[in-house]
PADREN-695490 format. One line per 4 residues: number of its first residue (from 1); their letters; for each residue x, y, z of N, C-alpha, C, O. Coordinates in Angstrom, 1 decimal, decimal comma, padded with zeros to 4 digits. Layout:
NUM	a	X Y Z X Y Z X Y Z X Y Z  ... .
This chain:
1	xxxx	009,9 -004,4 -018,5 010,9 -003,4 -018,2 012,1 -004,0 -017,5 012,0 -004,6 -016,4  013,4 -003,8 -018,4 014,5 -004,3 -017,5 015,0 -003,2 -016,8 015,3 -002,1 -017,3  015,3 -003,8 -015,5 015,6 -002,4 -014,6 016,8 -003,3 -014,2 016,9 -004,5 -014,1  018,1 -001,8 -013,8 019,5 -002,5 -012,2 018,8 -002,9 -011,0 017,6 -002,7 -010,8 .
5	xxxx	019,5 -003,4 -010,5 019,2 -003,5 -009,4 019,8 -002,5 -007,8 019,6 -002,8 -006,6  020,4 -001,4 -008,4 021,2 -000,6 -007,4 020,0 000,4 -008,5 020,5 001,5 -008,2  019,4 000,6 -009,1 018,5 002,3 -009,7 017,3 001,9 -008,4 016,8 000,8 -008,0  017,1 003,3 -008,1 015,8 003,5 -007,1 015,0 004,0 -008,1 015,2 005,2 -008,4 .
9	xxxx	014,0 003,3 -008,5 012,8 003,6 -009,5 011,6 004,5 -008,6 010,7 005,0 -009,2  011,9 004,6 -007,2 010,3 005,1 -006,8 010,8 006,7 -006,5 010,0 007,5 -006,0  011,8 007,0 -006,8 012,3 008,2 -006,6 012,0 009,5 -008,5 012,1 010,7 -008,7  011,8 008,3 -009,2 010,9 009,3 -010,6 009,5 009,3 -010,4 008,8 008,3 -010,3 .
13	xxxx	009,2 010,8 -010,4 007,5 011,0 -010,3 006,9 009,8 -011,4 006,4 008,7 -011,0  007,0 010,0 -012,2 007,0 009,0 -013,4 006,8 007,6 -013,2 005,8 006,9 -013,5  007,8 007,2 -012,6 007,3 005,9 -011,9 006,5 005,5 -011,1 006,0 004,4 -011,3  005,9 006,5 -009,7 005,3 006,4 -009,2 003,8 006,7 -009,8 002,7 006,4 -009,2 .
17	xxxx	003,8 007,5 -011,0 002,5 007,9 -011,3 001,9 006,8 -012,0 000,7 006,6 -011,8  002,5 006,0 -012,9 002,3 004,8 -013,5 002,3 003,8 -012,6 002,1 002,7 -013,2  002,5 003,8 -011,3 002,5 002,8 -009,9 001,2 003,2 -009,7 000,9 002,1 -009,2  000,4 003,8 -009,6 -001,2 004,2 -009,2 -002,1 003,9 -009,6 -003,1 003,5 -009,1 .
21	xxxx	-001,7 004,5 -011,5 -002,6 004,3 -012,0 -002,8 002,9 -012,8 -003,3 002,7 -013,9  -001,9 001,8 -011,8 -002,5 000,6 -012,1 -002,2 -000,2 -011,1 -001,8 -001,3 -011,1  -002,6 000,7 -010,0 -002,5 000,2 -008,4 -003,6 -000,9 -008,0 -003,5 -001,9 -007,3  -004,5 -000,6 -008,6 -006,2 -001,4 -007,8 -006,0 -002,6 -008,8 -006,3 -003,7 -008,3 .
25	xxxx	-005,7 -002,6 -010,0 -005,3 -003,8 -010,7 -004,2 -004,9 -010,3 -004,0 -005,8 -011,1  -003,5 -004,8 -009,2 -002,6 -005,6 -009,1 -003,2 -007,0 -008,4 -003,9 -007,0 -007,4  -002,8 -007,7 -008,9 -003,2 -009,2 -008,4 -003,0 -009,5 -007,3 -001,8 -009,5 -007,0  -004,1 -009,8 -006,4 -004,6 -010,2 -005,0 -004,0 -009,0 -004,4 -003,2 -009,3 -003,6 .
29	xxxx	-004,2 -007,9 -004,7 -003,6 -006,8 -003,4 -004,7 -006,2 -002,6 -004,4 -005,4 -001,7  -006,2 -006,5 -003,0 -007,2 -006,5 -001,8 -007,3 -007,5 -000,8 -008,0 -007,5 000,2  -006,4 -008,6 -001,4 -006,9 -009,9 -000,8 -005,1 -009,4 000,6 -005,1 -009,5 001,8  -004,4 -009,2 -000,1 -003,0 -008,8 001,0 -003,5 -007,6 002,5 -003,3 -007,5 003,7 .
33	xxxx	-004,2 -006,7 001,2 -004,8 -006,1 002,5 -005,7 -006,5 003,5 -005,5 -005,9 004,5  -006,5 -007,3 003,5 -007,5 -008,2 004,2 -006,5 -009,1 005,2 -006,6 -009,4 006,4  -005,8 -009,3 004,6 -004,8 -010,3 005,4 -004,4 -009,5 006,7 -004,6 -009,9 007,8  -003,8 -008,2 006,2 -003,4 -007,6 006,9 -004,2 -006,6 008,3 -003,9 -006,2 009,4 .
37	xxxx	-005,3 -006,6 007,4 -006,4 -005,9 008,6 -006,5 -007,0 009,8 -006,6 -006,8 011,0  -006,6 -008,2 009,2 -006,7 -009,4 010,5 -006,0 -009,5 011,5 -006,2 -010,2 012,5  -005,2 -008,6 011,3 -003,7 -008,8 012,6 -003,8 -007,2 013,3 -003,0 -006,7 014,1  -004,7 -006,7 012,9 -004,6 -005,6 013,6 -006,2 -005,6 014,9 -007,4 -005,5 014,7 .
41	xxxx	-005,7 -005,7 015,9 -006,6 -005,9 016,8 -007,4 -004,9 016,8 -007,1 -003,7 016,7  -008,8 -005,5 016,8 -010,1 -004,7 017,1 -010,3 -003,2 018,4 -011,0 -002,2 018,4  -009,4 -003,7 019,1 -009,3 -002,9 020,1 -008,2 -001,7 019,9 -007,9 -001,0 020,9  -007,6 -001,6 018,9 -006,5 -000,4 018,6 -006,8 001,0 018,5 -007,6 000,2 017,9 .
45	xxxx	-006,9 001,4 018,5 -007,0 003,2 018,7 -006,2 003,9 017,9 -006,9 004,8 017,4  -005,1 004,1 017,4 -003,5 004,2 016,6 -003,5 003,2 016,0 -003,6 002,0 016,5  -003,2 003,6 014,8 -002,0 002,6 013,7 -001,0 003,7 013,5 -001,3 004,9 013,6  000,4 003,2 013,3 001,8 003,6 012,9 001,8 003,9 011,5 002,5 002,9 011,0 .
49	xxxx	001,4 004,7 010,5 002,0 004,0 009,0 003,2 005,0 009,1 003,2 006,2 009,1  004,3 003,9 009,1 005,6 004,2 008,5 005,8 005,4 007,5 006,4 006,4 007,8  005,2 005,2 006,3 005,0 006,3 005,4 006,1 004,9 004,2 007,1 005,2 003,5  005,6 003,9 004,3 006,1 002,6 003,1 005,7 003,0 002,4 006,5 003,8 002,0 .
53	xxxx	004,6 003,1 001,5 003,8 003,3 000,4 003,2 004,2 000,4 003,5 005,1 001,1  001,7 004,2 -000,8 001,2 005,0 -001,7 000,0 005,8 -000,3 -000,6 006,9 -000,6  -000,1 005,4 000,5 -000,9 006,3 001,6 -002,4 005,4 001,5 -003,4 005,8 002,2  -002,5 004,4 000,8 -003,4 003,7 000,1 -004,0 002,9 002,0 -005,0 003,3 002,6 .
57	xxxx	-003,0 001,7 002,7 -003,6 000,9 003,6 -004,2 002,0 004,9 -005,4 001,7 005,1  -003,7 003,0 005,6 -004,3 003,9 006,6 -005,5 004,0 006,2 -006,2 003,7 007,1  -006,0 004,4 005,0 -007,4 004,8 004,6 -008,3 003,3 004,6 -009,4 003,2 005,2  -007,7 002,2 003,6 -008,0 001,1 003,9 -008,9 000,4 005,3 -010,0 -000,2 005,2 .
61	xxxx	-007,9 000,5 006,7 -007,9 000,6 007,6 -009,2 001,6 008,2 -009,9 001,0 009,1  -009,6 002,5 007,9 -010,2 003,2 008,4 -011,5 002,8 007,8 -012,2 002,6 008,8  -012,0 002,5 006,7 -012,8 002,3 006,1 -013,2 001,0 006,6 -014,3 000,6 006,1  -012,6 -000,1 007,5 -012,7 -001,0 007,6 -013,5 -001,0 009,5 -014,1 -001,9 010,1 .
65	xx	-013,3 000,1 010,0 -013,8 000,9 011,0 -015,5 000,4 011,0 -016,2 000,5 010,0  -016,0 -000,2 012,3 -017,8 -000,3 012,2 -017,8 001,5 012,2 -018,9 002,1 012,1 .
């Protein structure tokens, strides 16, 4: 897909729905998430999600909960 670089692609439903449903296929993006749970201290209580993405790492996060 050639895209501008001034077009905001995440603003067509369309885009985003085709961003999902080949979300869990993207290369090493469990391994990014892992990465990322590492830096989050055991002792936290609250995480912040910004509202960046698909709603996907909060749950992630949680699931990673003893």
């Amino acid at each position: 897909m050639t895209t501008s670089p001034h077009i905001n692609l995440w603003s067509s439903t369309s885009h985003v729905r085709d961003y999902l449903i080949r979300a869990d296929s993207i290369l090493h993006r469990s391994e990014g998430e892992s990465t990322l749970l590492e830096f989050i201290p055991k002792t936290a209580s609250r995480i912040l999600d910004l509202g960046t993405g698909d709603g996907r790492f909060p749950n992630v996060v949680v699931a990673d909960q003893p």
